[in-house]
C-alpha positions in Angstrom: 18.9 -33.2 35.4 20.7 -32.3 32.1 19.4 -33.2 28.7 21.1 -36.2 27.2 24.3 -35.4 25.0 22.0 -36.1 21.1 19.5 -33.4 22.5 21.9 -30.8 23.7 21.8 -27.9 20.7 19.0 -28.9 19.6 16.3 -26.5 18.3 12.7 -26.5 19.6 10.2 -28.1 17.4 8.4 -24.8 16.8 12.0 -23.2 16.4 12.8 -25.4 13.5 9.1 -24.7 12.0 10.0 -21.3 11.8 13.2 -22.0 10.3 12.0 -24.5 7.9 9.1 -21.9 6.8 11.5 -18.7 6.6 13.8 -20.7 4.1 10.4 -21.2 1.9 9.5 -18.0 1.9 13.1 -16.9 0.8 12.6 -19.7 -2.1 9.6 -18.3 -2.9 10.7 -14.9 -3.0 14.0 -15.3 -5.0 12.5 -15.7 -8.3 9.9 -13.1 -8.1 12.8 -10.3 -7.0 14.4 -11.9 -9.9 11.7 -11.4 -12.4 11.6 -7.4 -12.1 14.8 -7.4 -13.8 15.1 -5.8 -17.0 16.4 -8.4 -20.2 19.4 -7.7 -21.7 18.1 -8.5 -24.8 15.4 -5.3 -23.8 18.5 -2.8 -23.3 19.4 0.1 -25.5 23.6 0.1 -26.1 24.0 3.5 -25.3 23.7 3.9 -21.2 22.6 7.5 -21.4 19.8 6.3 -24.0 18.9 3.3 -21.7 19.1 5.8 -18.5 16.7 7.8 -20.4 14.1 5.0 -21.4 14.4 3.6 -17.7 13.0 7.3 -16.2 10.5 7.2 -18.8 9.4 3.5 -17.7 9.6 4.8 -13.7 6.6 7.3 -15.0 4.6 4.8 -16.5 1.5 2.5 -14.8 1.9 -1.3 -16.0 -2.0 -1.9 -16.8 -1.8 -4.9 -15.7 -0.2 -5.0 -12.3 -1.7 -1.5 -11.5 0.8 -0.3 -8.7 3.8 -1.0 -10.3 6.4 0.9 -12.8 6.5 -1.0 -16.4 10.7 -0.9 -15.1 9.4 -3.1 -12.3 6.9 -5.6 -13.9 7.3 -8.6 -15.8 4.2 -8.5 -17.5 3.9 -9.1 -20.6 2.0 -5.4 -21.5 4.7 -3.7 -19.4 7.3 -5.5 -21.3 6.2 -4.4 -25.0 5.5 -0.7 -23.5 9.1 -1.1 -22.2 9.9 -2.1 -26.0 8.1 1.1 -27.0 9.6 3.4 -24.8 12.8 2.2 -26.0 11.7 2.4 -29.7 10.8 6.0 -29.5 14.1 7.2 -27.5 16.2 5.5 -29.7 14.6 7.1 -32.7 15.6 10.3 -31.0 12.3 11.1 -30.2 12.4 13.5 -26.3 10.9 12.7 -22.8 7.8 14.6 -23.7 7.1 13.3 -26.7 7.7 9.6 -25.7 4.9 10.6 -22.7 2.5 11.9 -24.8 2.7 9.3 -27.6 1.8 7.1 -24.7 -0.4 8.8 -22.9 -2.7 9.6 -26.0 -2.5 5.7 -27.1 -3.8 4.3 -23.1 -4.9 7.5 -21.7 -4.4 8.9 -18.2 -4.2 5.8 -16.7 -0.9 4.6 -18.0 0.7 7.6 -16.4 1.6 7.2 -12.0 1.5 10.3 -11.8 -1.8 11.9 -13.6 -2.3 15.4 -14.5 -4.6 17.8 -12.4 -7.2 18.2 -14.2 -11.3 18.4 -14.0 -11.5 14.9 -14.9 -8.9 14.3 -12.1 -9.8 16.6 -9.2 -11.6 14.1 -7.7 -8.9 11.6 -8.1 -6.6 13.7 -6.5 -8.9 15.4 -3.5 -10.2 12.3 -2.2 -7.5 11.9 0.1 -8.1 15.2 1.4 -11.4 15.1 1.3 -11.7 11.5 3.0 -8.7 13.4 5.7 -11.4 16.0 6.6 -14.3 13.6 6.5 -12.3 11.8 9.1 -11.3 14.6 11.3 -14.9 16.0 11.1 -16.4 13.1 12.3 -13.9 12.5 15.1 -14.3 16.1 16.9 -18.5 15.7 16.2 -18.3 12.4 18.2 -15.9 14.4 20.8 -18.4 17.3 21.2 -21.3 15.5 21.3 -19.2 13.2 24.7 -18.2 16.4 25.6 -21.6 18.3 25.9 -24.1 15.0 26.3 -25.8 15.3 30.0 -24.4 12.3 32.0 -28.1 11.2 32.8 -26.7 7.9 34.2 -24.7 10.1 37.2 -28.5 10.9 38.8 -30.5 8.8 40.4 -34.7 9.2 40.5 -36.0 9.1 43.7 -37.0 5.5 44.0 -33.3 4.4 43.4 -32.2 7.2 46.2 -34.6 5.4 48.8 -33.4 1.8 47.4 -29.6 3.2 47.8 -30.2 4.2 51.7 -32.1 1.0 52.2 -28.9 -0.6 50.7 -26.5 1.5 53.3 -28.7 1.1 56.4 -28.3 -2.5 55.5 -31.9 -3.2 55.2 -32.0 -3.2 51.2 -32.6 -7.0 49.8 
């Protein structure tokens, strides 16, 4: 039998749930996609200038988000060190110097990308060295399948003469 005419086209109860929930989620997410964007007000007139203080700001860790750009935070810290990067190129100063003005005022930290150095080896090994930790451990668990004596393939005696007794039927 059909479905009467006012249910025809309609969607599933859990159907509409997930509709209802994806159009929150899009709300929700509208305004933060929104809030990366840089303020007008922020901007330097000359394009090449504000080109120049954006690739500077694409270097640079906001401190307080941690894994974002200070170009794509709206924190309030990476918002006055995008004032300051701004400052210094438009005074003329060059890439370099905007870096290590900075870098020497927050230390390594404020850069994405650090420098190699002895304080950052370890900083930048660790993925290597947790990559062989990993693999090392992986082929020491294969060997040691690998080589290990399969002591539950052979039977003792007892559990031979229990086995036949078993075959022969006369074994409970």
């Amino acid at each position: 039998m059909p479905p009467p005419a006012a249910l025809r086209g309609a969607a599933p109860p859990l159907l509409r749930a997930g509709r209802c929930g994806l159009a929150a989620l899009a709300l929700l997410a509208a305004p933060m996609a929104l809030a990366a964007v840089t303020d007008p007000a922020e901007m330097l007139r000359d394009p090449a200038q504000e080109e120049r203080a954006r690739e500077i700001g694409r270097e640079l860790r906001c401190m307080v988000c941690q894994n974002q750009s200070i170009e794509d935070s709206d924190a309030d810290l990476a918002r006055d060190l995008r004032r300051i990067v701004r400052e210094q190129v438009a005074a003329g100063r060059s890439d370099a110097e905007v870096m290590d003005y900075l870098h020497a005022r927050y230390g390594d930290f404020v850069l994405l990308r650090p420098p190699v150095k002895p304080e950052t080896w370890l900083l930048w090994g660790m993925p290597v060295i947790a990559l062989g930790l990993g693999t090392g451990m992986i082929l020491a668990i294969r060997r040691r399948r690998a080589t290990a004596p399969d002591a539950a393939l052979e039977l003792s005696a007892a559990e031979r003469a229990r086995l036949r007794a078993i075959e022969d039927g006369k074994g409970r």
